[in-house]
DSSP file (Angstrom, degrees, kcal/mol; ACC not computed):
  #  RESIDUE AA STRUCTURE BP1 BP2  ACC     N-H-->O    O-->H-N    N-H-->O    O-->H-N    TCO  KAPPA ALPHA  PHI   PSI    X-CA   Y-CA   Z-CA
    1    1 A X              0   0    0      0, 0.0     2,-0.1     0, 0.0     3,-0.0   0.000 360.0 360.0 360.0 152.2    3.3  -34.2    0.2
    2    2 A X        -     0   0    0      1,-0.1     2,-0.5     0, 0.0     0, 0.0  -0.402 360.0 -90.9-106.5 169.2    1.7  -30.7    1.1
    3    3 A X        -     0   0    0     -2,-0.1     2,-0.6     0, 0.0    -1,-0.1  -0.734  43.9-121.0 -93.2 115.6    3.7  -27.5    1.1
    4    4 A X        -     0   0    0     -2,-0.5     2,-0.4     2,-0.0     0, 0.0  -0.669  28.0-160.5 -59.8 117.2    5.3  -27.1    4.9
    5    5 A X        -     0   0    0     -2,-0.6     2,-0.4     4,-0.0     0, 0.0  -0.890  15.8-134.9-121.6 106.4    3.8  -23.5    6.3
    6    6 A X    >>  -     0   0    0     -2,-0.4     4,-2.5     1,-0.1     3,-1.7  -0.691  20.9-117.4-101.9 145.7    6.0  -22.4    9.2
    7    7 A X  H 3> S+     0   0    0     -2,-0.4     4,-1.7     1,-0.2    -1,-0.1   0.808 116.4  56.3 -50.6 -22.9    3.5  -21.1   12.2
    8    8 A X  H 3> S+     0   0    0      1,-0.2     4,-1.0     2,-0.2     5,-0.3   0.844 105.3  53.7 -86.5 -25.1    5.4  -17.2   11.7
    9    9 A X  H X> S+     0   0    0     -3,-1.7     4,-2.9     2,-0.2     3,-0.9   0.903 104.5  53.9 -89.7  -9.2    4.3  -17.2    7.8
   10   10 A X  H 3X S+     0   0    0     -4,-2.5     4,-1.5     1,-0.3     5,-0.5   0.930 108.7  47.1 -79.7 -70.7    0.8  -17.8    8.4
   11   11 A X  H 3< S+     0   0    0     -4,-1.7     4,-0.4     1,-0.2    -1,-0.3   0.381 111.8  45.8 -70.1  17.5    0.6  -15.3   10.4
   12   12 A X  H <X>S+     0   0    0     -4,-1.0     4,-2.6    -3,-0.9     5,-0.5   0.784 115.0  53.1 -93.5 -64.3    2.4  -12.7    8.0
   13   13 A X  H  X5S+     0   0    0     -4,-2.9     4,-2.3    -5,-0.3    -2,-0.2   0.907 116.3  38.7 -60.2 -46.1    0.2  -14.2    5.4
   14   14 A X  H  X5S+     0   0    0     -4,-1.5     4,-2.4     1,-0.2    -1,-0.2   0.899 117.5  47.0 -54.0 -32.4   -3.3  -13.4    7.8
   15   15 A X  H  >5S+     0   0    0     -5,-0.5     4,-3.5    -4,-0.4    -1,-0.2   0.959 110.1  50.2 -90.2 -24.7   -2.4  -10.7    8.9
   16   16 A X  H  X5S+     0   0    0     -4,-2.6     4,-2.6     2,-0.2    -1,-0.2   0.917 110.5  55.3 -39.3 -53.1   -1.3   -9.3    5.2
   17   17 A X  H  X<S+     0   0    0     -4,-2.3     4,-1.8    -5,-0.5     5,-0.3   0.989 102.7  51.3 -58.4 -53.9   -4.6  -10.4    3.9
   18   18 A X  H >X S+     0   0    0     -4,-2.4     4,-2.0     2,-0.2     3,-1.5   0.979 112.4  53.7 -49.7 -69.7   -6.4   -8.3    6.7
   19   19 A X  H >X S+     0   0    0     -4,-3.5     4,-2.4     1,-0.2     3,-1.4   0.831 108.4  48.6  10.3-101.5   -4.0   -5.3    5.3
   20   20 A X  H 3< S+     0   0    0     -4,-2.6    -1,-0.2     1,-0.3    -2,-0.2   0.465 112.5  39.5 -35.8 -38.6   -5.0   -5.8    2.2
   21   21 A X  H << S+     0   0    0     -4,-1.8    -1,-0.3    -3,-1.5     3,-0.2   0.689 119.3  45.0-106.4 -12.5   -8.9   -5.8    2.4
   22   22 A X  H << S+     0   0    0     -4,-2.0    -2,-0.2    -3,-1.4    -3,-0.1   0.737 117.3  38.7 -79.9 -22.8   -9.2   -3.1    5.0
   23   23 A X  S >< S+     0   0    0     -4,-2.4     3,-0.8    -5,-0.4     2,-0.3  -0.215  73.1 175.2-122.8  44.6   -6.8   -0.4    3.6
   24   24 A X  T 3  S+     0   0    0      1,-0.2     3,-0.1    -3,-0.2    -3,-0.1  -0.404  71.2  16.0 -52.9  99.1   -7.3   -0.5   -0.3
   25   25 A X  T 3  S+     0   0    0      1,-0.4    -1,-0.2    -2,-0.3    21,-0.1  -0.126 102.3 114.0 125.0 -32.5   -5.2    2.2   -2.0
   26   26 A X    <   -     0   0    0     -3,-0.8    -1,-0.4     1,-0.2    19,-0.4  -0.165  66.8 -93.8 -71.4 156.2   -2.8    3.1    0.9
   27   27 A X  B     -a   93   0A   0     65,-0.7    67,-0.7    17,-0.1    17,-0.2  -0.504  30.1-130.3 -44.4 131.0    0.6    2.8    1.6
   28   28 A X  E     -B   43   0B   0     15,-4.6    15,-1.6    65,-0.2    -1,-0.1  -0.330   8.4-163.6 -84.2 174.2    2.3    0.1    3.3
   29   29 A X  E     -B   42   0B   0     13,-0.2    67,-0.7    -2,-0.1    13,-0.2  -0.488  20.8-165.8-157.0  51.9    4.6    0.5    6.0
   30   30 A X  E     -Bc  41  96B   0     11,-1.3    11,-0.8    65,-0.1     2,-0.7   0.098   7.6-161.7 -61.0 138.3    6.6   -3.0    6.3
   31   31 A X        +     0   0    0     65,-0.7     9,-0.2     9,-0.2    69,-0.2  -0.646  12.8 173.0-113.7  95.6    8.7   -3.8    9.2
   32   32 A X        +     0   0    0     -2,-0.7     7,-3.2     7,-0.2     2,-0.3  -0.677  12.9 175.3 -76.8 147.7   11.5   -6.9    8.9
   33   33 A X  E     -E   38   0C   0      5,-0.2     2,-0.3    -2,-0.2     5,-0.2  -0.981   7.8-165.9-139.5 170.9   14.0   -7.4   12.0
   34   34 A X  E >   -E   37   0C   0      3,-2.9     3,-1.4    -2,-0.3    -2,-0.0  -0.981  42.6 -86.1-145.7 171.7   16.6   -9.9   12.7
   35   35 A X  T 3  S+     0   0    0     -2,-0.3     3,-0.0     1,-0.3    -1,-0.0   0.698 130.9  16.7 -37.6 -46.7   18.7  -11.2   15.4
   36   36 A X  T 3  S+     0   0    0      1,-0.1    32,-0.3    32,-0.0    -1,-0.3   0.491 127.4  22.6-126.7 -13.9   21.1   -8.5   14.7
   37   37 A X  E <   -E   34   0C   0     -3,-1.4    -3,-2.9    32,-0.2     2,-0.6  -0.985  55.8-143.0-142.6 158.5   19.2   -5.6   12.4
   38   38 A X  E     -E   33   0C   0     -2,-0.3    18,-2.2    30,-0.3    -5,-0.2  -0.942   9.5-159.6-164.5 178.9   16.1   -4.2   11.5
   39   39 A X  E     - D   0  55B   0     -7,-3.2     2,-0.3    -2,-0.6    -7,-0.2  -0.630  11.3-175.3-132.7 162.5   14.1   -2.6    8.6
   40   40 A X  E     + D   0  54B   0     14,-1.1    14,-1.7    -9,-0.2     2,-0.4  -0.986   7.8 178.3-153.3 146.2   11.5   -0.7    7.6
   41   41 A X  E     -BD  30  53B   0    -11,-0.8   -11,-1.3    -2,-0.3     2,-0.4  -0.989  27.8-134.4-148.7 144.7   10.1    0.2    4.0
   42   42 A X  E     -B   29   0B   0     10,-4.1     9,-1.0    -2,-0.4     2,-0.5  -0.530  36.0-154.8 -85.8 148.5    7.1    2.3    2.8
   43   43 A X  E     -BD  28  50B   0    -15,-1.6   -15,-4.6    -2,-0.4     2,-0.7  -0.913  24.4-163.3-142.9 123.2    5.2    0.0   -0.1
   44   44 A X     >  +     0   0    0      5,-1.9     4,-1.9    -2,-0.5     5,-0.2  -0.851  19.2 179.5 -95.5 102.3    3.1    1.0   -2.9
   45   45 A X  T  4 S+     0   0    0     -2,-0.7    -1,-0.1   -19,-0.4   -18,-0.1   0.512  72.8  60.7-102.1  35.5    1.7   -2.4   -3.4
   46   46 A X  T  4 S+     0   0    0    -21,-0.1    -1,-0.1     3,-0.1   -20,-0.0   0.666 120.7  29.2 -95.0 -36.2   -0.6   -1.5   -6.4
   47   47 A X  T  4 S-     0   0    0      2,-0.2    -2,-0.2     0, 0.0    -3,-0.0   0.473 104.2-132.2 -95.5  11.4    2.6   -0.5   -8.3
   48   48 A X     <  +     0   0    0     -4,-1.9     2,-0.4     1,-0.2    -3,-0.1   0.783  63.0 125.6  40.1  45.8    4.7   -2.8   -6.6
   49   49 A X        -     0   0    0     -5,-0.2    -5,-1.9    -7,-0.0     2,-0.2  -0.995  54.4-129.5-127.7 117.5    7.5   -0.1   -5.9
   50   50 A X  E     -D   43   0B   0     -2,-0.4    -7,-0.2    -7,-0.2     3,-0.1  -0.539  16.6-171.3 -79.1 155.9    9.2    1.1   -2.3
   51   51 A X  E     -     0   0B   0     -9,-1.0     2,-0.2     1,-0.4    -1,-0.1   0.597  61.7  -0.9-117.6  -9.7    9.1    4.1   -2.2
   52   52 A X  E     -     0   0B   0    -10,-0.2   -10,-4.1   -12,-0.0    -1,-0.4  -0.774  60.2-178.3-172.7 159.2   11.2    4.6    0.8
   53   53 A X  E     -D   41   0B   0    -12,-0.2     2,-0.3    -2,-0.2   -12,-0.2  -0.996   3.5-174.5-159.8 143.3   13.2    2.2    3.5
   54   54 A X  E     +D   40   0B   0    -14,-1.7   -14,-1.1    -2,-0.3     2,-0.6  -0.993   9.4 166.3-134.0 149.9   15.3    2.6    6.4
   55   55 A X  E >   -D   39   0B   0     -2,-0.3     3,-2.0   -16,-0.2     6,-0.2  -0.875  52.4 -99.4-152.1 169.5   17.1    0.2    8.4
   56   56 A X  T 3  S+     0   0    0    -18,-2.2   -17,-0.1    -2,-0.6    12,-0.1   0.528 107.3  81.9 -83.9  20.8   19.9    0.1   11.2
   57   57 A X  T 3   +     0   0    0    -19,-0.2    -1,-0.2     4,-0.1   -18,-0.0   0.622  62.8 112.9 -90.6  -1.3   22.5   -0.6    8.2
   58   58 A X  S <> S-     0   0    0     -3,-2.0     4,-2.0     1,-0.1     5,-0.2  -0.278  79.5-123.1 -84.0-177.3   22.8    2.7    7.4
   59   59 A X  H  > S+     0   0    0      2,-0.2     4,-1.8     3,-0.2     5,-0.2   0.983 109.3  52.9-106.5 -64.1   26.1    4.3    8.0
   60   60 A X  H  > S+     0   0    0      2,-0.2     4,-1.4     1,-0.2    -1,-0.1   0.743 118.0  43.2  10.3 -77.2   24.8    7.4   10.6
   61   61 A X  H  > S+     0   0    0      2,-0.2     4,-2.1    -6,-0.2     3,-0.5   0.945 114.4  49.1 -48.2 -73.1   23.0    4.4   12.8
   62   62 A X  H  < S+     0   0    0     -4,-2.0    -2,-0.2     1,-0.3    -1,-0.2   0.865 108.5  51.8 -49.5 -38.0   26.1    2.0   12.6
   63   63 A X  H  < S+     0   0    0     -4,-1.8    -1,-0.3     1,-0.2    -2,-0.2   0.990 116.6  45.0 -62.4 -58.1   28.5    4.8   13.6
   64   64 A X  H  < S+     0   0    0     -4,-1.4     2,-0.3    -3,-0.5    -2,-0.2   0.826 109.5  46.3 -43.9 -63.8   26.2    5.3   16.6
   65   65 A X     <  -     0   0    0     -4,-2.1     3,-0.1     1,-0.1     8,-0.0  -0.704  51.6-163.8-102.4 143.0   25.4    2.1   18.0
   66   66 A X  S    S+     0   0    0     -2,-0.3     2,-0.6     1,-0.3    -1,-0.1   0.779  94.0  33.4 -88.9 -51.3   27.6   -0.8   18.7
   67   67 A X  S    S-     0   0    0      1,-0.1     3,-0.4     2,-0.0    -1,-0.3  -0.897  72.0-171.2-119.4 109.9   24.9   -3.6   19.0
   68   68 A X  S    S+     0   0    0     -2,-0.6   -30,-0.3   -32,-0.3    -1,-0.1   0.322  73.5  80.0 -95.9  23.5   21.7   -2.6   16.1
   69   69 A X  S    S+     0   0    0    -32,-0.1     2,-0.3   -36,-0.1    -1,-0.2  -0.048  75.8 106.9 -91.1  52.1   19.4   -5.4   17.5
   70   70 A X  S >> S-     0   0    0     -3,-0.4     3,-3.9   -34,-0.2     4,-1.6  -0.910  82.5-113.8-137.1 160.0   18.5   -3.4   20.2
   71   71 A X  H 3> S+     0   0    0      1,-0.4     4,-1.3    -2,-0.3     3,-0.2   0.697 112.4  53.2 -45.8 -49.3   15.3   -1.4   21.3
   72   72 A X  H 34 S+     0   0    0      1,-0.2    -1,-0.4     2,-0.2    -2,-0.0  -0.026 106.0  61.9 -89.2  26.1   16.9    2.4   21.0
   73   73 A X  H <4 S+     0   0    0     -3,-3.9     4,-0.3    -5,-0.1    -2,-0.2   0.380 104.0  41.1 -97.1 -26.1   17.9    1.4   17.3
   74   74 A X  H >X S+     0   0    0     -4,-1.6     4,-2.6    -3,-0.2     3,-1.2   0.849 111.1  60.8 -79.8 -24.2   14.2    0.7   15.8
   75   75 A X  T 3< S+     0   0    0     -4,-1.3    -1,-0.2     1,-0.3    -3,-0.1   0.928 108.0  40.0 -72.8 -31.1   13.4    3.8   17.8
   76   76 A X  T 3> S+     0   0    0      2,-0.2     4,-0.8     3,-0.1    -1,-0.3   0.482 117.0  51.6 -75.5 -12.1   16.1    5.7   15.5
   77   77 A X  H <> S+     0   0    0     -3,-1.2     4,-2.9    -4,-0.3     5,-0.4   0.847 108.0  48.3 -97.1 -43.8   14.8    3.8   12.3
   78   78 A X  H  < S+     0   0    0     -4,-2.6     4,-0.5     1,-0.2    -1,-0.2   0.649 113.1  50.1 -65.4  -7.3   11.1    4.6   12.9
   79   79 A X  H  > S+     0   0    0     -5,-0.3     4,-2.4     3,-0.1    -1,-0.2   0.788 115.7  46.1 -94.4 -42.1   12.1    8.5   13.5
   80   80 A X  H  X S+     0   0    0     -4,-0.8     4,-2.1     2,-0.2    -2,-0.2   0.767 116.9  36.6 -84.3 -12.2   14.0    8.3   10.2
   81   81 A X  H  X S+     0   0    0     -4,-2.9     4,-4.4     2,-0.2    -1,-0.2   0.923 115.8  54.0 -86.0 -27.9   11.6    6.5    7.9
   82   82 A X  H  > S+     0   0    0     -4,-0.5     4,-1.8    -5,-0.4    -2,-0.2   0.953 112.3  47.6 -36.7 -68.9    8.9    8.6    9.7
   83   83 A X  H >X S+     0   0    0     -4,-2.4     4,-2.2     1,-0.2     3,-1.8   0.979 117.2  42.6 -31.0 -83.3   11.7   11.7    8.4
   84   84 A X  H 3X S+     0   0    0     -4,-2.1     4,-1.2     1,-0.2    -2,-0.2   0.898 109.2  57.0 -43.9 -48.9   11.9   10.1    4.6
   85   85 A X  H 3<>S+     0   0    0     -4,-4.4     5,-4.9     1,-0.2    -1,-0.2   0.817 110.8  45.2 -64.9 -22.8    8.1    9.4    4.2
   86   86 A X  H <<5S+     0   0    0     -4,-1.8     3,-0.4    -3,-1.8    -1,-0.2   0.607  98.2  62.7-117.6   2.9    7.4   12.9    4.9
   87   87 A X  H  <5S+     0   0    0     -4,-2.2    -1,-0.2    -3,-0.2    -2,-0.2   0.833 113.9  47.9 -61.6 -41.0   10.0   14.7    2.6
   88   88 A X  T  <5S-     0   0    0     -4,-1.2    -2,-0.2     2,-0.1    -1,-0.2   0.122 123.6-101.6-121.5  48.1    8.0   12.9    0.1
   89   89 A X  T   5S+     0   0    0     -3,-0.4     2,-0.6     1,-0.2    -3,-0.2   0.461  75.2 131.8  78.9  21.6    4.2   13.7    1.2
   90   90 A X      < +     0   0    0     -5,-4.9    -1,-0.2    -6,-0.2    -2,-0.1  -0.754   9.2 136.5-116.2 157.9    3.5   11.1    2.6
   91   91 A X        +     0   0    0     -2,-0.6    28,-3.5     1,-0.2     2,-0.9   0.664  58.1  76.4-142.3 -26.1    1.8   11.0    6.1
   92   92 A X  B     +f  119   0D   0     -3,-0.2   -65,-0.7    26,-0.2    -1,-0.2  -0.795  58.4 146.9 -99.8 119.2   -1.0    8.3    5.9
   93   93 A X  B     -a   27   0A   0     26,-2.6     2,-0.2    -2,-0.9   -65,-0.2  -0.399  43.0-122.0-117.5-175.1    0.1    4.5    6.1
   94   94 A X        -     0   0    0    -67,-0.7     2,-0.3    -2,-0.1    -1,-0.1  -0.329  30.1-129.9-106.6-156.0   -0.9    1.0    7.2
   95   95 A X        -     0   0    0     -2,-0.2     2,-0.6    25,-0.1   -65,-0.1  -0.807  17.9-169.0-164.0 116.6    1.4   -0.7    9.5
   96   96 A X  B     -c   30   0B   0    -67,-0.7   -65,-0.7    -2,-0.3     3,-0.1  -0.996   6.4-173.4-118.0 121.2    2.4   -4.4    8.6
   97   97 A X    >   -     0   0    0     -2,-0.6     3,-0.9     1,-0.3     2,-0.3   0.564  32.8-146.1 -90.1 -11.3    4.2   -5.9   11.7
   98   98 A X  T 3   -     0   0    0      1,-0.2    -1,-0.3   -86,-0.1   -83,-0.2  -0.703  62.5 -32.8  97.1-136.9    4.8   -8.9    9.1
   99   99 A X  T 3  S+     0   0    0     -2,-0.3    -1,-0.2    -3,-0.1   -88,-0.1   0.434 113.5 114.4-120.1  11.8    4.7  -12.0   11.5
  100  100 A X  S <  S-     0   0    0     -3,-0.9     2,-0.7   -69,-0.2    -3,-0.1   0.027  70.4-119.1 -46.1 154.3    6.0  -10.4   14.2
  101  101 A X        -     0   0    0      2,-0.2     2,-9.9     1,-0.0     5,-0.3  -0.801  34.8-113.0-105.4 116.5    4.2   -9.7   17.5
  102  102 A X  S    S+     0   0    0     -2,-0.7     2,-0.3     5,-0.1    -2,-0.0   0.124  78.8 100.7 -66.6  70.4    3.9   -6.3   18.2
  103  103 A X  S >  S+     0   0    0     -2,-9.9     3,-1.0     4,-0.0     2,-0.5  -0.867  71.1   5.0-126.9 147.9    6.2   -5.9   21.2
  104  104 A X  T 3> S+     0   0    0     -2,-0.3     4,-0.8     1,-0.2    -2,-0.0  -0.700 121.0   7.7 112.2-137.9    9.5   -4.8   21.5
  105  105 A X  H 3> S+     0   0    0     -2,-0.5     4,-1.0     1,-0.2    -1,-0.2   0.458 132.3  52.7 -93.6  -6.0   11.9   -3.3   18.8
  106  106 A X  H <4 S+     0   0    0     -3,-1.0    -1,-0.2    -5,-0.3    -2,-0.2   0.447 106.9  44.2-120.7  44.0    8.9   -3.3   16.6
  107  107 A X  H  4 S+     0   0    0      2,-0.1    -2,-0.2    -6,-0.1     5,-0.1   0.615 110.5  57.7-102.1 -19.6    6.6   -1.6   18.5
  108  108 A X  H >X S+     0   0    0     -4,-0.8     4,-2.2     1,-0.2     3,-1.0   0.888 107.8  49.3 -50.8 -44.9    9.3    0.8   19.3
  109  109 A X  T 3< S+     0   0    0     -4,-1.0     4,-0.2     1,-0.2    -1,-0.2   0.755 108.0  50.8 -76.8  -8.6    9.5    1.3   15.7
  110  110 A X  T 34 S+     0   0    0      2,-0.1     4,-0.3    -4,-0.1    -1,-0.2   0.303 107.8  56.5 -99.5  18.4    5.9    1.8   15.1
  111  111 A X  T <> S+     0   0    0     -3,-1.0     4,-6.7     3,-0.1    -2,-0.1   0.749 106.5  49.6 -93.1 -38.4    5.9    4.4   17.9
  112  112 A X  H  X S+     0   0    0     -4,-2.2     4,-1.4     2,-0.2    -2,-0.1   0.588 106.1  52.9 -45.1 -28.7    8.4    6.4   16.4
  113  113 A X  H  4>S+     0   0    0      2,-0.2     5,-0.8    -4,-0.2    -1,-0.2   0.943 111.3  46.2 -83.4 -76.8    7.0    6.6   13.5
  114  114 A X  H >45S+     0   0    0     -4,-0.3     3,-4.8     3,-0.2    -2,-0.2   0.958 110.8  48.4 -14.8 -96.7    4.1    7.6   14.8
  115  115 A X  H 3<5S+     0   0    0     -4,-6.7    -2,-0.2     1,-0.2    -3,-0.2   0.872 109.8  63.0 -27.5 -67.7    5.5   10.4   17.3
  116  116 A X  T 3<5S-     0   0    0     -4,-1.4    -1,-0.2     1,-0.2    -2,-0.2   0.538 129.8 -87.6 -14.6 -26.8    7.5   11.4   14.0
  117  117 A X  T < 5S+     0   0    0     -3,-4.8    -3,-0.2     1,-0.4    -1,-0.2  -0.189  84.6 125.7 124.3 -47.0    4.3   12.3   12.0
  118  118 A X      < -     0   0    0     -5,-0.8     2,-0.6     1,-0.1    -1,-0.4  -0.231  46.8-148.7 -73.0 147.0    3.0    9.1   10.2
  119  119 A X  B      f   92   0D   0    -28,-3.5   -26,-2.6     1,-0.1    -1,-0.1  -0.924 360.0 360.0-112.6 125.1   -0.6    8.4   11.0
  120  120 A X              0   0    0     -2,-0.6    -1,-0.1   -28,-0.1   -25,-0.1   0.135 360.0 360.0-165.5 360.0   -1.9    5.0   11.2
């Protein structure tokens, strides 16, 4: 029997691979969500260390919002990793949407980010 490959991790795996051979040396910029939260983390993946992460668990956000799957919460996470990345120099990233399609809460969070100061 072959290894079952669900249709959302091939494309996380293509589109990782594309990552990977265009943007050699940079910082990642990873986005998870789920029904009910979502995340974001800067990734050194040559030392295989984050180096900084925000998500709508944090206590600020929760106090704030009632429901964090929602569109004006990535827009507050992408302002705040945007915030973090550049307290510690960094201002040039990739963008890994994952296997996501980049609509929504995370293109809200990669706008933010953006407005915020990170270039990519």
């Amino acid at each position: 029997m072959g290894i079952s490959v669900s249709l959302h991790n091939k494309r996380k795996l293509r589109n990782r691979k594309a990552l990977k051979s265009k943007s050699y040396g940079k910082l990642r910029l990873s986005v998870f969500r789920s029904s009910r939260h979502i995340y974001g983390q800067i990734i050194d993946d040559d030392q295989g260390i984050t180096i900084t992460a925000a998500s709508s668990l944090e206590s600020n956000i929760k106090k704030q919002f009632k429901n964090c799957g929602t569109k004006e919460v990535a827009t507050v996470v992408g302002r705040l990793i945007a915030e973090k990345a550049i307290k510690k120099g960094i201002k040039n990233v990739v963008f890994d949407r994952g296997g996501y399609i980049y609509h929504g809460r995370v293109k809200n969070l990669a706008d933010a980010a953006r407005e915020s100061g990170l270039i990519f």
